[in-house]
C-alpha positions in Angstrom: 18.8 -7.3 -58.6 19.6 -6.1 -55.2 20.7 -3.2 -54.3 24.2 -4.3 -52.9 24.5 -5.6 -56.8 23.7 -2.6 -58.0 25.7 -0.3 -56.6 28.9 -2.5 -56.5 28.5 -3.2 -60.3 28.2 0.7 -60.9 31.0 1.4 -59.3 33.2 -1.3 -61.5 31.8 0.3 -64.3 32.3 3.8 -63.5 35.6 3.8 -61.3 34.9 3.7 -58.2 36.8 2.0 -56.0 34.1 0.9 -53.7 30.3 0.9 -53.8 30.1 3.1 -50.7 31.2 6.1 -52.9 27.6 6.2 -54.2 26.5 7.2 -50.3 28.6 10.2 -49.9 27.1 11.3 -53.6 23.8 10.8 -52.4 24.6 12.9 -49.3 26.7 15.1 -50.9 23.0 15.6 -53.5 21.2 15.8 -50.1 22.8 18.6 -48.2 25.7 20.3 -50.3 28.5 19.4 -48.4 31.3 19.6 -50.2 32.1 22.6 -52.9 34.0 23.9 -55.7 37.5 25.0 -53.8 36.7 23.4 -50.6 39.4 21.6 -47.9 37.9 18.4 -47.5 39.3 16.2 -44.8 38.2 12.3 -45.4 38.7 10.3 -41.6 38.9 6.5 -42.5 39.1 7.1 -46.2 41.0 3.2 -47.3 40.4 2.2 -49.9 39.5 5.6 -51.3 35.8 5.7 -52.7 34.9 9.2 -50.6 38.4 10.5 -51.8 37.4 10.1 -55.4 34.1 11.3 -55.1 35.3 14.7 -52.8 38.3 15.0 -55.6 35.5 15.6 -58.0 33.3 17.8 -55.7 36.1 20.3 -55.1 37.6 20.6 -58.5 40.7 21.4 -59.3 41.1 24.6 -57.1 40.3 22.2 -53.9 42.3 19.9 -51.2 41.1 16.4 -50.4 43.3 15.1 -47.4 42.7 11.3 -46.8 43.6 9.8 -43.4 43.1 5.7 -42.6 45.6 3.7 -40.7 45.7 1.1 -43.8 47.8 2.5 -47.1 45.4 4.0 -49.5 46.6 3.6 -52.8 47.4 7.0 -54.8 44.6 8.4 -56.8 46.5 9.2 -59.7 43.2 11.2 -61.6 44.1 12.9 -58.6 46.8 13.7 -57.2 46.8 17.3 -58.1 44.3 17.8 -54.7 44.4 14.4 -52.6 47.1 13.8 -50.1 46.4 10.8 -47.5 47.8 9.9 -44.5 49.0 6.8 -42.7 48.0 7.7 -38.7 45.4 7.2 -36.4 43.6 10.5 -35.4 43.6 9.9 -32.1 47.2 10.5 -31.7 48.5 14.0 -31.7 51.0 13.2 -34.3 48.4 12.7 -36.9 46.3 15.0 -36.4 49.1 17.8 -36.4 49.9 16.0 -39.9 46.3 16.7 -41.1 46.5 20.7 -40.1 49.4 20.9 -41.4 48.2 19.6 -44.7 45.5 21.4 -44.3 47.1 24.9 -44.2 44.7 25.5 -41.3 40.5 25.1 -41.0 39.0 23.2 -43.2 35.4 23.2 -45.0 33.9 20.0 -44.6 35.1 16.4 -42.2 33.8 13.2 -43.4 33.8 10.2 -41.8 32.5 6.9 -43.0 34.5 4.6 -39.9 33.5 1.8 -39.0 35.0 -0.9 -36.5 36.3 -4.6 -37.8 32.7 -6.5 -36.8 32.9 -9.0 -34.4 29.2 -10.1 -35.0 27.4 -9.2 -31.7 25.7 -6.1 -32.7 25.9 -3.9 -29.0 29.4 -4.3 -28.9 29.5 -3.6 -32.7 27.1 -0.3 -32.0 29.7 0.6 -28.6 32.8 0.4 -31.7 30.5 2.7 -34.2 29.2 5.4 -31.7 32.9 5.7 -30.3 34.4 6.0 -33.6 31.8 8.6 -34.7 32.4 10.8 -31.2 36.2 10.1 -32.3 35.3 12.3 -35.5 33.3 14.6 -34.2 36.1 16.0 -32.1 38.2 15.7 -34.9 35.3 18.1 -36.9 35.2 20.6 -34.0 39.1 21.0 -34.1 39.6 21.4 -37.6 36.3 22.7 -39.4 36.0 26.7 -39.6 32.6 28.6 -39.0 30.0 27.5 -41.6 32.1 24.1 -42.6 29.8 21.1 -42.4 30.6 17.5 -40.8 29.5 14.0 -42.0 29.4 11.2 -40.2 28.1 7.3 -39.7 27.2 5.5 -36.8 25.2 2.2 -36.4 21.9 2.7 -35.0 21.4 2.3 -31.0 22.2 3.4 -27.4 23.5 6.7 -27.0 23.2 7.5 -30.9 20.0 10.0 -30.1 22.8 11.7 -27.6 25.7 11.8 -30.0 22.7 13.6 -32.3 22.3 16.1 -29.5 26.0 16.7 -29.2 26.4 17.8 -32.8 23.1 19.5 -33.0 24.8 22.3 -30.1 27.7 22.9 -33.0 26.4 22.9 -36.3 23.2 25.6 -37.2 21.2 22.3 -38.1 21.7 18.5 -38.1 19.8 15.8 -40.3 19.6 12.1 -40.1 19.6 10.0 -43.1 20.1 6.7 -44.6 21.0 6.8 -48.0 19.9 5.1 -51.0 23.3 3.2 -51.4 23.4 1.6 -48.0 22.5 -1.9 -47.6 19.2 -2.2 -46.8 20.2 -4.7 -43.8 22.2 -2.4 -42.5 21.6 -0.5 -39.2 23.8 2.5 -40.4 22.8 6.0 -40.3 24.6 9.4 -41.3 24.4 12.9 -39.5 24.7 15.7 -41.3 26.0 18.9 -39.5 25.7 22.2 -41.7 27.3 25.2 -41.1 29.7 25.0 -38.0 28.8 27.2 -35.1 32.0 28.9 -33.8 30.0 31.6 -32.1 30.2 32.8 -28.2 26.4 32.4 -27.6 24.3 30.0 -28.4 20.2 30.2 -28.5 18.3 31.2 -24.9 21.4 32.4 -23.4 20.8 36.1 -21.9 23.4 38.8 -21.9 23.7 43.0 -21.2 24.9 44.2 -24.6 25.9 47.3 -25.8 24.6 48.8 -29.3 27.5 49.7 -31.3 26.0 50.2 -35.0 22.6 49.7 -37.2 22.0 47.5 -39.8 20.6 48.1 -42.9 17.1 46.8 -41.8 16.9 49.5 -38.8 17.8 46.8 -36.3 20.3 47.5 -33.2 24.0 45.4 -33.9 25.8 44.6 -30.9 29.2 42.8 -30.8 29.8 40.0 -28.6 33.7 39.1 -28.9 33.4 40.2 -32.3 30.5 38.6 -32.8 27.6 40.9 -34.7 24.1 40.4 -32.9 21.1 42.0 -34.4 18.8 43.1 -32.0 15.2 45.5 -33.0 13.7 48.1 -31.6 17.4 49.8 -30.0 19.6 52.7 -31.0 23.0 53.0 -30.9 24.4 54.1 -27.5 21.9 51.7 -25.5 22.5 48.9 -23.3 20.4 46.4 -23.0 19.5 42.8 -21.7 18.6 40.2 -24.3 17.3 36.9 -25.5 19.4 35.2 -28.0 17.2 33.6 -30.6 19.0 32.7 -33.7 22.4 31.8 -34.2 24.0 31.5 -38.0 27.6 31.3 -38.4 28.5 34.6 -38.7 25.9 36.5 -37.0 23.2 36.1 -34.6 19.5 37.5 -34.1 18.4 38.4 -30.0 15.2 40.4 -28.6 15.8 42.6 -25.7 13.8 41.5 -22.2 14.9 44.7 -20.4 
């Protein structure tokens, strides 16, 4: 049996609308995207697999807010957390919709877009990579620091750039194929975890002041709010340093004075 049988028979049996729910459960198993509580934002979500699988994920206490330019049929399990949206995220209009249903950043933006195939594969890949950069500006607008982005993209030019692009926003980024995808297909996913919204970014150099120490002994500087941890400095001292680590909410740096 192959796996295109497989999958689309398990979802008859257990629900799903369509087979590709299993990939975003495989990814979901993979990286821990999506939580208990979360605000999930779904881009291209007709017919509404990845909305049924990101209603369970959150639970009850979570939003799921679907947005394709087709009608997605209501999810009546549930409707207590999925709201969808007829638009097209390019268009200010939508995307205002989405905030506003959103009741302001969000945790996680998935996208599983793909274009209508026209059967010549580079101008398919062209249609995939531009609908992936299409969500990833999406991702930046709406995701908070620490939320986490998912998208597809068919396999080719510039897809090892768009990789680069999200790797300078998320604290890590990992490529994957999952189980569930055909295994003709050319599609990959990148995960982005934990949104950067930080001023600095690793190797940039700065004169900081120390305002504080940590726990550890180690020098805390604040960089528009921003706490940097920097060793071997007292409070009181300014100093030039190295950034070396970025997380979401804090930042490690060495001094080079």
């Amino acid at each position: 049996m192959s796996r295109k049988d497989h999958y689309y028979n398990k979802a008859k049996q257990e629900g799903y609308r369509t087979r590709a729910a299993y990939k975003l459960k495989q990814l979901d198993d993979l990286e821990d995207v999506i939580s208990p509580g979360d605000t999930v934002v779904d881009l291209g979500a007709a017919p509404g697999g990845w909305l049924q699988v990101a209603a369970e994920a959150v639970g009850p206490e979570g939003t799921v807010i679907g947005v394709d330019l087709q009608r997605i049929t209501s999810l009546d399990e549930h409707d207590d957390r999925v709201e969808t949206i007829r638009g097209d995220m390019t268009e200010d209009r939508t995307r205002e919709r989405v905030v506003e249903a959103a009741g302001g950043e969000v945790d996680c933006v998935l996208s599983d877009m793909a274009p209508n195939m026209s059967g010549e594969y580079s101008l398919d890949q062209a249609r995939s990579l531009h609908l992936a950069r299409q969500a990833f500006e999406t991702a930046l607008e709406l995701l908070g620091s620490g939320g986490d982005f998912v998208v597809k993209v068919f396999e080719g030019p510039d897809t090892a750039a768009l990789k680069t692009d999200v790797e300078a926003e998320f604290q890590y980024v990992r490529a994957t194929s999952p189980e569930a995808s055909r295994k003709e297909s050319s599609e990959i996913y990148f995960i982005g975890k934990h949104r950067l919204t930080a001023p600095v970014r690793p190797g940039d150099e700065l004169e900081v002041e120390i305002v504080d120490v940590g726990t550890e002994g180690d020098g805390i500087a604040s960089v528009e709010g921003f706490r940097l941890f920097v060793p071997a400095t007292e409070v009181g001292d300014v100093v030039t340093v190295t950034v070396d680590d970025v997380k979401p909410n804090f930042g490690f740096a060495e001094r080079i004075d």
